[in-house]
C-alpha positions as CSV (number, residue, x, y, z in Angstrom):
1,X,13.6,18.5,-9.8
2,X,17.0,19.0,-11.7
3,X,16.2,23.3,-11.1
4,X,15.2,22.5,-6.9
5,X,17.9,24.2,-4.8
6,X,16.8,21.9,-2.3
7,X,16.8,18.7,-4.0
8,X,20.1,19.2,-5.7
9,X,21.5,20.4,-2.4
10,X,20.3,16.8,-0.8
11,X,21.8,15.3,-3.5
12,X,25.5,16.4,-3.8
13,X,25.7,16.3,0.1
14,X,25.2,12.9,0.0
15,X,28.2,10.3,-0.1
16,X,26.4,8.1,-2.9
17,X,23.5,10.0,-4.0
18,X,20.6,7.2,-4.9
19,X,16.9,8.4,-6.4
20,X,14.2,6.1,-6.7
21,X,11.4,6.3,-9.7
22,X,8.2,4.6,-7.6
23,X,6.0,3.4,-10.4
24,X,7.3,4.1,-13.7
25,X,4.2,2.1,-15.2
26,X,3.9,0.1,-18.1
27,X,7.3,1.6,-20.2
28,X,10.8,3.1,-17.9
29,X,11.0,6.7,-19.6
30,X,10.6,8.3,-16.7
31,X,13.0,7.0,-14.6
32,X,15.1,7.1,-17.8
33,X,14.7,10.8,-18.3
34,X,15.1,11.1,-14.9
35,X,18.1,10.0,-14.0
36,X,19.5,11.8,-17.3
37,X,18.2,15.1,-15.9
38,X,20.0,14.8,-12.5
39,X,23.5,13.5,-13.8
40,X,23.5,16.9,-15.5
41,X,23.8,18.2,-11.7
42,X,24.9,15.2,-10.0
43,X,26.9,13.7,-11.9
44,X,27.8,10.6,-9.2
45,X,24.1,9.8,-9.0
46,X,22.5,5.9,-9.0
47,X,19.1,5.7,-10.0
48,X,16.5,3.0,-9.2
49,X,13.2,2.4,-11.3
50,X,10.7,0.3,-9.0
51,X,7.2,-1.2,-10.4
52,X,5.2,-3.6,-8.0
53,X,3.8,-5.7,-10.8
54,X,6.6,-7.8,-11.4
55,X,5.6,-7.8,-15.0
56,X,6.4,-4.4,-15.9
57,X,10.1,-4.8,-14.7
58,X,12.3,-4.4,-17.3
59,X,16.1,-5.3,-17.2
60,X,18.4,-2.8,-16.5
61,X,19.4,-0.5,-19.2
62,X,20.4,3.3,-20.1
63,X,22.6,3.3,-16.9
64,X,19.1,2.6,-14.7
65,X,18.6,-0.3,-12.4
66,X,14.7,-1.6,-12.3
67,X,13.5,-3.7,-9.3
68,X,10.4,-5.0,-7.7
69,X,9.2,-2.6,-4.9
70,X,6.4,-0.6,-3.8
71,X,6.1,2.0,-0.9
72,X,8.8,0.2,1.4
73,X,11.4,1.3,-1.6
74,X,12.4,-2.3,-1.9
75,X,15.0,-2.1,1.2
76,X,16.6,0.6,-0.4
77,X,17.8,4.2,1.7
78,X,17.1,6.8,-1.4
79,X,17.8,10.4,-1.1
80,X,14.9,11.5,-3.2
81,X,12.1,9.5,-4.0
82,X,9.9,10.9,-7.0
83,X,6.3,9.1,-7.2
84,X,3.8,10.6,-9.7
85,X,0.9,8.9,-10.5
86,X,0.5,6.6,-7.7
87,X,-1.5,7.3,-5.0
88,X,-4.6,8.7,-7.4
89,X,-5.3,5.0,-7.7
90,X,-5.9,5.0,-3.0
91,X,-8.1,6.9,-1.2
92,X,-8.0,9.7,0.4
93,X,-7.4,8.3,4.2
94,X,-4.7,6.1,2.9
95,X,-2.4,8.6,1.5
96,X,-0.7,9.6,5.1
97,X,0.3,5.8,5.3
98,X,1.6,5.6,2.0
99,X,3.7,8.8,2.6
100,X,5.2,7.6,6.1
101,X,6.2,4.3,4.5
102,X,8.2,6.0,2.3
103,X,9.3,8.9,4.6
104,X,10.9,5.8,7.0
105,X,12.5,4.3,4.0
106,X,14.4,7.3,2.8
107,X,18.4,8.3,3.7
108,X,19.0,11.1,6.3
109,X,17.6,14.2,4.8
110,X,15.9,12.6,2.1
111,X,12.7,14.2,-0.1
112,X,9.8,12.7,-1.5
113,X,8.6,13.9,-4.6
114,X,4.7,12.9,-4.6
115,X,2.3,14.5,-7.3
116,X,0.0,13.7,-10.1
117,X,0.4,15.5,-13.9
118,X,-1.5,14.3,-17.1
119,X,-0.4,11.7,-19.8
120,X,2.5,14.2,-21.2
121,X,3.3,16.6,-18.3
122,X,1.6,19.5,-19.7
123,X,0.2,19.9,-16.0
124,X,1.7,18.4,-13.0
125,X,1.2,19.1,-9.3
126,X,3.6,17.9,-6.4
127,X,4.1,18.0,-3.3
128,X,7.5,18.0,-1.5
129,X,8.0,15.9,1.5
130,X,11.0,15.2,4.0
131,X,11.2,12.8,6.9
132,X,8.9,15.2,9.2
133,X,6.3,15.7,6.4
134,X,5.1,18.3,3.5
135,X,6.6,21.1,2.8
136,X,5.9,22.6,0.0
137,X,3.0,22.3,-3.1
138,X,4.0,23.1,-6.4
139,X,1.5,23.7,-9.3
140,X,3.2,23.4,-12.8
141,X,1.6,24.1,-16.5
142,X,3.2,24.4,-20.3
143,X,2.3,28.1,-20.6
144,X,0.5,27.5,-24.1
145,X,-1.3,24.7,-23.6
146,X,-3.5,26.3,-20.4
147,X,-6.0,29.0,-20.6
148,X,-6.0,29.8,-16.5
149,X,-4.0,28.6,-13.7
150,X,-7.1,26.7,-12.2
151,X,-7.4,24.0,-15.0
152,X,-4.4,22.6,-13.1
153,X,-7.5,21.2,-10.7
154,X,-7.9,18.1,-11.9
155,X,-4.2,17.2,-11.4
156,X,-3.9,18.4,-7.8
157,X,-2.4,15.2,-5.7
158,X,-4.9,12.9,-4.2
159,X,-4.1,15.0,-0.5
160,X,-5.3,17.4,-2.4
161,X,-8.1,16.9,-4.9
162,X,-11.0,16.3,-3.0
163,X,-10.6,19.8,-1.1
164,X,-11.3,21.6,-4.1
165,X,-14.3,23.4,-3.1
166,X,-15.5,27.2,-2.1
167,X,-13.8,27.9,1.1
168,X,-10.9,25.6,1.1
169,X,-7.3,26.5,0.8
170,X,-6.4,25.2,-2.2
171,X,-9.7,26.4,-3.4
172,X,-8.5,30.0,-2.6
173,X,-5.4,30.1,-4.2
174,X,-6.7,28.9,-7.0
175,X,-9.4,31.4,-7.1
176,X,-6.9,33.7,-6.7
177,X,-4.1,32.7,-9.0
178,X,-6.9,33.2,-11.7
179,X,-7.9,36.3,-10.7
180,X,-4.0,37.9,-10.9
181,X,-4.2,36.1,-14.0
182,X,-6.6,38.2,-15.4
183,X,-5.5,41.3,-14.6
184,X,-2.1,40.2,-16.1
185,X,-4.3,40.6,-19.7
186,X,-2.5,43.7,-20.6
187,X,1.1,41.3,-20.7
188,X,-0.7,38.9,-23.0
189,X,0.7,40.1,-26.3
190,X,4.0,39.0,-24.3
191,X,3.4,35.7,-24.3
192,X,2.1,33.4,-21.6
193,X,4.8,33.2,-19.7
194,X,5.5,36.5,-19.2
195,X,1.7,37.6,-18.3
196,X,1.9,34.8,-15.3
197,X,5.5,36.5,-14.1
198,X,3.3,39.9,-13.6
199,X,0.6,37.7,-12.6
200,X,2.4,35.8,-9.9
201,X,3.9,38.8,-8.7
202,X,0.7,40.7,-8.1
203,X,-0.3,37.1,-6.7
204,X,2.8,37.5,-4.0
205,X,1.5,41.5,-3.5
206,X,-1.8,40.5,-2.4
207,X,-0.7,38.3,0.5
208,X,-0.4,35.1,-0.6
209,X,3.4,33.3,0.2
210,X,4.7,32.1,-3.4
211,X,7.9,31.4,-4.4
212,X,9.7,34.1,-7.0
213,X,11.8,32.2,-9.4
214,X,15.0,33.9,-10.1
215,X,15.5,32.5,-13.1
216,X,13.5,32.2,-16.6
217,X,11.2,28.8,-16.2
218,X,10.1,26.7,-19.2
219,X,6.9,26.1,-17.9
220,X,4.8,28.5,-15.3
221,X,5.3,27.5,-12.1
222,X,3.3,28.4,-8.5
223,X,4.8,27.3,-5.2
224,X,3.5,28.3,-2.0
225,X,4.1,26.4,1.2
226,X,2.4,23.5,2.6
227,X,0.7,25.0,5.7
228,X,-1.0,27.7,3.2
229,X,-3.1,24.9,1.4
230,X,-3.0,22.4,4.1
231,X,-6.7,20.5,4.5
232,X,-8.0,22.1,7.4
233,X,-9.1,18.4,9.1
């Protein structure tokens, strides 16, 4: 979030930048290691953890504020919202609900953060949201620790997950984010990371709409915009 253009933007426009952690679980790291990741780039910003069992909130600490709150953000007018982790547990029907509840808690141009990524974020998929709806799908893996860009499957957010299947969008880009990764073999002696630059580039080349990073990532990245991988119903 700390390397979004957009996010950071949203951020230092705002008068008193606030993000929210929705459902830190059972230990605050996240929202810890969030909030120290933004003040590197906002350095003004106020950061809420929120848990809605009342037994994981812990007292405030490490310059975060925790609170009681679920979807409604506790009251609160956020400019970005990250939740990870938290729909999975709904189904599938329920997750437009869940998004517009927070959608009509955030400030003026806020974003929502909503995506899924394994116990210690060696794949994570989001998807960004603002007031009118998604915009964006991001797929994110640590370059060594995944052999093709479709392992990231199991992680895709719960909009997402079910769709998996021969025919769908998401299907298809995975299909053929593999496939550019293959014929990026020849960079492998590279490094991972540089075999899935080649690979998302010949990914871009064959049609499909992904973002180019301009800078080096840490991890290998694949964005593509909402409508691309949109459920078709």
């Amino acid at each position: 979030m700390a390397s979004r253009p957009e996010i950071v933007d949203v951020l230092r426009a705002a008068e008193h930048p606030l993000a929210v952690d929705l459902g830190y679980g059972d230990r605050p790291d996240t929202a810890v290691e969030m909030y120290r990741r933004l003040r590197h780039v906002v350095a003004d910003l106020s950061l809420v953890g929120l848990e809605i069992d009342p037994a994981r909130v812990v007292a405030d600490h490490d310059g975060v504020r925790f609170a009681r709150g679920g979807f409604e953000l506790a009251g609160l007018r956020p400019h970005l919202v990250r939740a990870y982790n938290v729909l999975r547990q709904y189904d599938e029907d329920q997750v437009v609900g869940h998004w517009r509840r927070m959608q009509d808690a955030l400030a003026p141009g806020g974003l929502i953060v909503e995506g899924t990524c394994d116990e210690i974020g060696r794949r994570c998929a989001w998807i960004l949201l603002d007031a009118d709806g998604p915009r964006s799908l991001t797929l994110s893996w640590a370059p060594r620790h995944t052999d093709h860009p479709s392992a990231i499957a199991a992680r895709l957010p719960k909009a997402l997950i079910h769709h998996n299947r021969p025919g769908s969008p998401i299907h298809d880009l995975l299909t053929a984010a593999d496939r550019c990764w293959d014929v990026a073999a020849p960079y492998a002696p590279y490094g991972p990371r540089v075999r899935w630059s080649h690979a998302r580039r010949a990914l871009a080349a064959s049609g499909v709409p992904c973002e180019i990073p301009r800078r080096r990532l840490r991890d290998n990245t694949l964005t593509v915009p909402w409508s691309f991988v949109a459920p078709s119903r």
